[in-house]
Backbone as CSV, one residue per row, in Angstrom:
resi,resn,N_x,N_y,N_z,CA_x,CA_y,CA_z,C_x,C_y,C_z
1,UNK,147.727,229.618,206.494,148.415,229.110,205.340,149.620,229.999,205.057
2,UNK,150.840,229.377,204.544,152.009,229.926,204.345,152.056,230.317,203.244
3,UNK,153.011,231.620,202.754,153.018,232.249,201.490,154.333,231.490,201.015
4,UNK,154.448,231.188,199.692,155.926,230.667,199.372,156.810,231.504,199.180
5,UNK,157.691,231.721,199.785,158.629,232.925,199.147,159.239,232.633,198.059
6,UNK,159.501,233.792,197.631,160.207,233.600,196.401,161.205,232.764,196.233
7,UNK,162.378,233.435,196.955,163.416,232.361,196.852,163.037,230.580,196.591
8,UNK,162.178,230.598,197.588,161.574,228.967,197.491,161.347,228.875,195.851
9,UNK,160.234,229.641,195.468,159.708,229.308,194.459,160.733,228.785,193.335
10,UNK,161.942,229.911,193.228,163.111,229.635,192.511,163.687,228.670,192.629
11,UNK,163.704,227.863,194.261,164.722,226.743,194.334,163.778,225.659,193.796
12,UNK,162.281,225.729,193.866,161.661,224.614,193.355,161.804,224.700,191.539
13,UNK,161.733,225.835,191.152,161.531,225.730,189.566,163.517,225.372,189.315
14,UNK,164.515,225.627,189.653,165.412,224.801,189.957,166.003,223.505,190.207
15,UNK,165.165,222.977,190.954,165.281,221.602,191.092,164.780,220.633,190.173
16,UNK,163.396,221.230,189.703,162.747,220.642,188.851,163.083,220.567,187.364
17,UNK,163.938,221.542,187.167,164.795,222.487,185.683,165.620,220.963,185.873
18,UNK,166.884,220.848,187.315,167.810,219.963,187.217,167.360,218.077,187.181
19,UNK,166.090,217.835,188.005,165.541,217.088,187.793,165.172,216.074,186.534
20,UNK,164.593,217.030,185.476,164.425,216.667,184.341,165.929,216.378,183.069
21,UNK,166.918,217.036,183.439,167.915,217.207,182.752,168.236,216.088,183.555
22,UNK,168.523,215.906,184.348,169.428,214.331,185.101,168.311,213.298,184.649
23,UNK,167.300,213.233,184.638,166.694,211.694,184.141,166.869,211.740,183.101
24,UNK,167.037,212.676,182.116,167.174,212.887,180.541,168.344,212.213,180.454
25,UNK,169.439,212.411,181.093,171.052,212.162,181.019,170.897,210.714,181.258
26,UNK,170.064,209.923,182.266,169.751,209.306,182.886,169.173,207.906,181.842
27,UNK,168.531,208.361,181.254,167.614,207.675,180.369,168.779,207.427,178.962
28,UNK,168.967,208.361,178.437,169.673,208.250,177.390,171.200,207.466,177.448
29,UNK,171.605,207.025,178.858,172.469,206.461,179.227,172.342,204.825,178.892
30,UNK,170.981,204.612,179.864,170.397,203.555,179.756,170.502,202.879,178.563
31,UNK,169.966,203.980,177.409,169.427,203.571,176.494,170.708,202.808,175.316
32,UNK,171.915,203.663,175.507,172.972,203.975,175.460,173.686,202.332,175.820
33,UNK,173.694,202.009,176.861,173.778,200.705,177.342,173.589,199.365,177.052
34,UNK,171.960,199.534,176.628,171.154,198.380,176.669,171.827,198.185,174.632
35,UNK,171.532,199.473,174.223,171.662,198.871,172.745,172.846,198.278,172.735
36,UNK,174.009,199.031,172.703,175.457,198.855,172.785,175.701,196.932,173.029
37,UNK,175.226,197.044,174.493,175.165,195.591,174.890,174.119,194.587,174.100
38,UNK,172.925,194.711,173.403,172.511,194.117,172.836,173.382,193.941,171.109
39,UNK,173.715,194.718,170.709,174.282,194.380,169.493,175.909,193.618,169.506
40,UNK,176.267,193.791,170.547,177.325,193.330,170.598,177.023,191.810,170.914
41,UNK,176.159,191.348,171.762,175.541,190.218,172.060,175.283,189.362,171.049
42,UNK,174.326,190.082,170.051,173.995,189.568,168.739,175.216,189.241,168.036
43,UNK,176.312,189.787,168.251,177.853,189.951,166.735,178.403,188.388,168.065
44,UNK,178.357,188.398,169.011,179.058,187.224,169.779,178.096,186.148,169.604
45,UNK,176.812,186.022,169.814,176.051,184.924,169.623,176.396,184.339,167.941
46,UNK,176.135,185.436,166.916,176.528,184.832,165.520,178.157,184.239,165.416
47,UNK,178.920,184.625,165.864,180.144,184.201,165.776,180.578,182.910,167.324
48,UNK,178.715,182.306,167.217,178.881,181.076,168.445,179.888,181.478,169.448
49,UNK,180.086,182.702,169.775,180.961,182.907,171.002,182.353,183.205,171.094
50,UNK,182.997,183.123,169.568,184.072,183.319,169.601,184.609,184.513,170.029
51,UNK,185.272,185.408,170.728,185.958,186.597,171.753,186.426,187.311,170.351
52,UNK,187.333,186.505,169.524,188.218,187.377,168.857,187.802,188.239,168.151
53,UNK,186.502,187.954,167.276,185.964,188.681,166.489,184.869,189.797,167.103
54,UNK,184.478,188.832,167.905,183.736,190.181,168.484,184.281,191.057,169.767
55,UNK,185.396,190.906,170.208,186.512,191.834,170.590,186.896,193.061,169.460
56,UNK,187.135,192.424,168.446,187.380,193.341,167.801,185.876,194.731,167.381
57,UNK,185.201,193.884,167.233,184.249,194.872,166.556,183.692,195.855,167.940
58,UNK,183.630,195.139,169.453,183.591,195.766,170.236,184.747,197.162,170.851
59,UNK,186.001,196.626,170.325,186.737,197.737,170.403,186.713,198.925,169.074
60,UNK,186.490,197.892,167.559,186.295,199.531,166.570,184.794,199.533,166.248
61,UNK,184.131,198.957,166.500,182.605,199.760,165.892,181.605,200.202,167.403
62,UNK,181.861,199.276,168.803,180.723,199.646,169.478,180.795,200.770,170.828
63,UNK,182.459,200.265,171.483,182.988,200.798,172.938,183.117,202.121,172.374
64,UNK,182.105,203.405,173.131,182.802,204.816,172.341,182.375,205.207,171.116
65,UNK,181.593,204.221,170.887,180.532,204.986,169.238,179.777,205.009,169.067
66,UNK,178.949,204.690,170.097,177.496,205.040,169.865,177.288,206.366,169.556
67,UNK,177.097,207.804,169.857,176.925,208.655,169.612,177.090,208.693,167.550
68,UNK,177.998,207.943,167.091,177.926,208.149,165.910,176.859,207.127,165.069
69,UNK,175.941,206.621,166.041,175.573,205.453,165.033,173.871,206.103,164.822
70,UNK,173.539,207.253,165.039,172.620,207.590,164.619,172.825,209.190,164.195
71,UNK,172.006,209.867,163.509,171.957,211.120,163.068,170.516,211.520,164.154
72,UNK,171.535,211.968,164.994,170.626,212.576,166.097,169.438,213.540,165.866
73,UNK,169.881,214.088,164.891,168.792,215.525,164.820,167.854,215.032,163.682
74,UNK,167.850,213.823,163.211,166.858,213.059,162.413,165.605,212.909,162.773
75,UNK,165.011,212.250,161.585,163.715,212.001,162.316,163.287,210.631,162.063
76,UNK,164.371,210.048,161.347,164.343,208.646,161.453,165.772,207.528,161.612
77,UNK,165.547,206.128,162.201,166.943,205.658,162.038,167.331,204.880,161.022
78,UNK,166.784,205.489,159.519,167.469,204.469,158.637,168.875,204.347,158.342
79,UNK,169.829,205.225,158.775,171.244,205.211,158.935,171.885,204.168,159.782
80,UNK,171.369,203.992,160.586,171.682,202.942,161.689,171.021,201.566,161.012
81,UNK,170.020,201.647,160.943,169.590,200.279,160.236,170.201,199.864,159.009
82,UNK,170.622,201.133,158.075,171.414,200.760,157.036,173.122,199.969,157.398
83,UNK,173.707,200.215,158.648,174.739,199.530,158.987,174.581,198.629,159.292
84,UNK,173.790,197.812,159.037,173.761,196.223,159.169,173.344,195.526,157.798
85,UNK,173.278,196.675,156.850,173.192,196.175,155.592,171.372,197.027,154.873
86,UNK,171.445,196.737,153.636,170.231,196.748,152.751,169.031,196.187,153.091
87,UNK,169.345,194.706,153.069,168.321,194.005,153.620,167.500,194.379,154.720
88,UNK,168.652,194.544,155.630,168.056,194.653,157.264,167.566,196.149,157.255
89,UNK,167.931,197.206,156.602,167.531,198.239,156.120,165.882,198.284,156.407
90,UNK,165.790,197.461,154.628,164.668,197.862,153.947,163.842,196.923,155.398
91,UNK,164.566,195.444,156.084,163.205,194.886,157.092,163.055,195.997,157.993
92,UNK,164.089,197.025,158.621,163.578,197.852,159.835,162.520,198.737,159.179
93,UNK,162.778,199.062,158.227,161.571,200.657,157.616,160.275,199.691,157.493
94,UNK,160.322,198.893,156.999,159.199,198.276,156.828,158.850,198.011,158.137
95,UNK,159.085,197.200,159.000,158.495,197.132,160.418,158.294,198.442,160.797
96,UNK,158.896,199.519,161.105,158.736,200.713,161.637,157.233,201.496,160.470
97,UNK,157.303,200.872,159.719,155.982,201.601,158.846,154.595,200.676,159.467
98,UNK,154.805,199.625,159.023,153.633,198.990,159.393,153.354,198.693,160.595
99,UNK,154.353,199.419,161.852,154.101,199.237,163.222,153.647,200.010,163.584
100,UNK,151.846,200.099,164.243,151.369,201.383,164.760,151.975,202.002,165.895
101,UNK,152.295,203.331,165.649,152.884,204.212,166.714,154.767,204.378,167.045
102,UNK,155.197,202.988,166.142,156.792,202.990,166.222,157.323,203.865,165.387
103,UNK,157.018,204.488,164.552,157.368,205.571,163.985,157.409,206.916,165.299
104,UNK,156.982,207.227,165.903,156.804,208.061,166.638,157.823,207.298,168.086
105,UNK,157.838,206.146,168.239,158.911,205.414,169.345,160.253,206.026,168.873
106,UNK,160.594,205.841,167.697,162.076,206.364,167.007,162.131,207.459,166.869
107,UNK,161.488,208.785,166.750,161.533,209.872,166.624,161.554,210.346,168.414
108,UNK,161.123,209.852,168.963,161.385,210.123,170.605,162.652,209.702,170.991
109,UNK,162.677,208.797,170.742,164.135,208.030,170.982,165.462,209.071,170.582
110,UNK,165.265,209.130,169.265,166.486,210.313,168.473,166.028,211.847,169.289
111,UNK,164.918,212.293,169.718,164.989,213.422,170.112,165.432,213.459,171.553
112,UNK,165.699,212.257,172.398,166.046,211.879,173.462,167.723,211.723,173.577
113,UNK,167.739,211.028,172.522,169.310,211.426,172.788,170.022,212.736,171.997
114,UNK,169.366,213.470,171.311,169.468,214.620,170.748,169.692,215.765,171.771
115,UNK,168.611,215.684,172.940,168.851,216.331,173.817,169.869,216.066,174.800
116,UNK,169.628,214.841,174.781,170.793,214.293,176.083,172.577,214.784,175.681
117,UNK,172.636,214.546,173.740,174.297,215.455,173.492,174.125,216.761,173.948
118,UNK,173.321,217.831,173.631,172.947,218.822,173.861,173.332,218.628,175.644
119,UNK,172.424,218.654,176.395,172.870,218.507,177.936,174.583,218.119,177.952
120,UNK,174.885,217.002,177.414,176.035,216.560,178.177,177.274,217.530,177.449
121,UNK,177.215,218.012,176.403,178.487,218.986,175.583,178.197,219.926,175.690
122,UNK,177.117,220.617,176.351,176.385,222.467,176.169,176.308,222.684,177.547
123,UNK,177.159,222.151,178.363,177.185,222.868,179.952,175.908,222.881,180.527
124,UNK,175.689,221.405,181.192,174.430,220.680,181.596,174.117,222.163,182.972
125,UNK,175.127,222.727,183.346,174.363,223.653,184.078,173.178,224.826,183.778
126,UNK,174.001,225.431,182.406,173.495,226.586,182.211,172.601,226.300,181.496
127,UNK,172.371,224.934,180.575,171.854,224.471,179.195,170.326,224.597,179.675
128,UNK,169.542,225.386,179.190,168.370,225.587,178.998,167.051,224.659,178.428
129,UNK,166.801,223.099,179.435,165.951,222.332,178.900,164.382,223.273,178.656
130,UNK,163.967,222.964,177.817,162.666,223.163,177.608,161.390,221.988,178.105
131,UNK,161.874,221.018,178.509,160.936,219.807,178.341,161.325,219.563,179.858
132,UNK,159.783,219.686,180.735,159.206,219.157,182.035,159.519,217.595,182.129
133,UNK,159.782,217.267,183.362,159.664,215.571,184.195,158.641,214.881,183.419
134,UNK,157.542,215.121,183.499,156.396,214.522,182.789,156.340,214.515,181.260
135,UNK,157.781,215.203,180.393,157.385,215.398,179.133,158.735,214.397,178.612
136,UNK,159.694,214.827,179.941,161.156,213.880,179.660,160.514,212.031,179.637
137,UNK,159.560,211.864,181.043,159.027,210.674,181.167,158.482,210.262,179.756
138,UNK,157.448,210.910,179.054,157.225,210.630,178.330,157.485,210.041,177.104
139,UNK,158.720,211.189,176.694,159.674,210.408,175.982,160.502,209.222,176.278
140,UNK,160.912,209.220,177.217,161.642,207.542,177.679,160.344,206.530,177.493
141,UNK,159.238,206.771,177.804,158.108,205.482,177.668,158.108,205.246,175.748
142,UNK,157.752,206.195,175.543,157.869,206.244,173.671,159.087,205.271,173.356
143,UNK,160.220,206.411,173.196,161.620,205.816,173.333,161.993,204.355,173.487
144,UNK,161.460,203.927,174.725,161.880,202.528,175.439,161.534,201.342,174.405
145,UNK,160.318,201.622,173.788,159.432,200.440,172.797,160.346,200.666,171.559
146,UNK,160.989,201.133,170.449,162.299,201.247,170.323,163.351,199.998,170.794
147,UNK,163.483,201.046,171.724,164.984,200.358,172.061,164.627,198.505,172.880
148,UNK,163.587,198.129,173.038,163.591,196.873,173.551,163.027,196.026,172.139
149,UNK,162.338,196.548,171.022,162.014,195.885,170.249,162.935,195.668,169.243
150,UNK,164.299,196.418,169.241,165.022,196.384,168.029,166.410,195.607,168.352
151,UNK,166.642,194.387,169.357,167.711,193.740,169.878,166.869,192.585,169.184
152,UNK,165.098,192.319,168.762,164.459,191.404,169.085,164.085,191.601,167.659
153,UNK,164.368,192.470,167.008,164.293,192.227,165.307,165.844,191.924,164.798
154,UNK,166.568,192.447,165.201,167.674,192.093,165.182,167.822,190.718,164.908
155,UNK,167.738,189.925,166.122,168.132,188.689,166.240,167.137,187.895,165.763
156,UNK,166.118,188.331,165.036,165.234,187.320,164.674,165.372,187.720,162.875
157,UNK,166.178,188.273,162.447,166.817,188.648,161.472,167.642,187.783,160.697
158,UNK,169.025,188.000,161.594,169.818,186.774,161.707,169.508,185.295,161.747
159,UNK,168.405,184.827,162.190,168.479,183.219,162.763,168.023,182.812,161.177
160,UNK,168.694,181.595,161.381,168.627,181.052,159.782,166.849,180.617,159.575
């Protein structure tokens, strides 16, 4: 049986350091994506398709702003839910209360992309993740129920 040398050992706790930071980047991209494109979807479906209006809101509220549409270091998204109004407000807290375990989906979610600014503005080389493959995974599974259920309250919001 072979001894690992050190060096090895280093290039594995290395890889695995960079590993987790790239699916993190990875994930929060995604995530990054899917909403972006779902809300914008929703502002074009309500306006039956018309370009102009939702051109516009795609060039000043969505292309390039996500990062501002939540308070990252939160522990909840009623800020974001509050930009679609009171109403839709008070329906997200309420779903997120009476939904077992979605309280904890949104708090993964925000600590997911919390980390992911952190990585991408704090010199993804040197930046010191704390959180293993299996802990980053984790959070994207949390996270994900989130981000696929809230295009689908959204729009079931809206419909008359």
């Amino acid at each position: 049986m072979e001894c690992i040398s050190i060096e090895e050992v280093s290039l594995r706790s290395d890889t695995e350091s960079l590993f987790a930071k790239t699916l993190l980047i990875a994930a929060g991209s995604s995530f990054e994506y899917r909403l972006t494109k779902a809300v914008y979807e929703v502002f074009l479906n309500a306006q039956e398709g018309s370009s102009t209006l939702a051109s516009f809101v795609w060039n000043m509220a969505i292309n390039r702003r996500y990062h501002t549409w939540f308070n990252w270091s939160g522990r909840n998204a009623n800020g974001f839910f509050g930009s679609f109004g009171p109403d839709f407000q008070a329906h997200m807290q309420e779903t997120v209360g009476k939904t077992d375990g979605l309280t904890d989906c949104v708090v993964a979610f925000l600590e997911l992309g919390n980390l992911r600014n952190a990585l991408a503005h704090d010199d993804l080389a040197s930046y010191a993740l704390t959180k293993t493959v299996p802990e980053v995974v984790e959070l994207y599974n949390k996270a994900k129920v989130f981000v696929e259920m809230f295009p689908i309250e959204l729009r079931s919001f809206l419909e008359p």
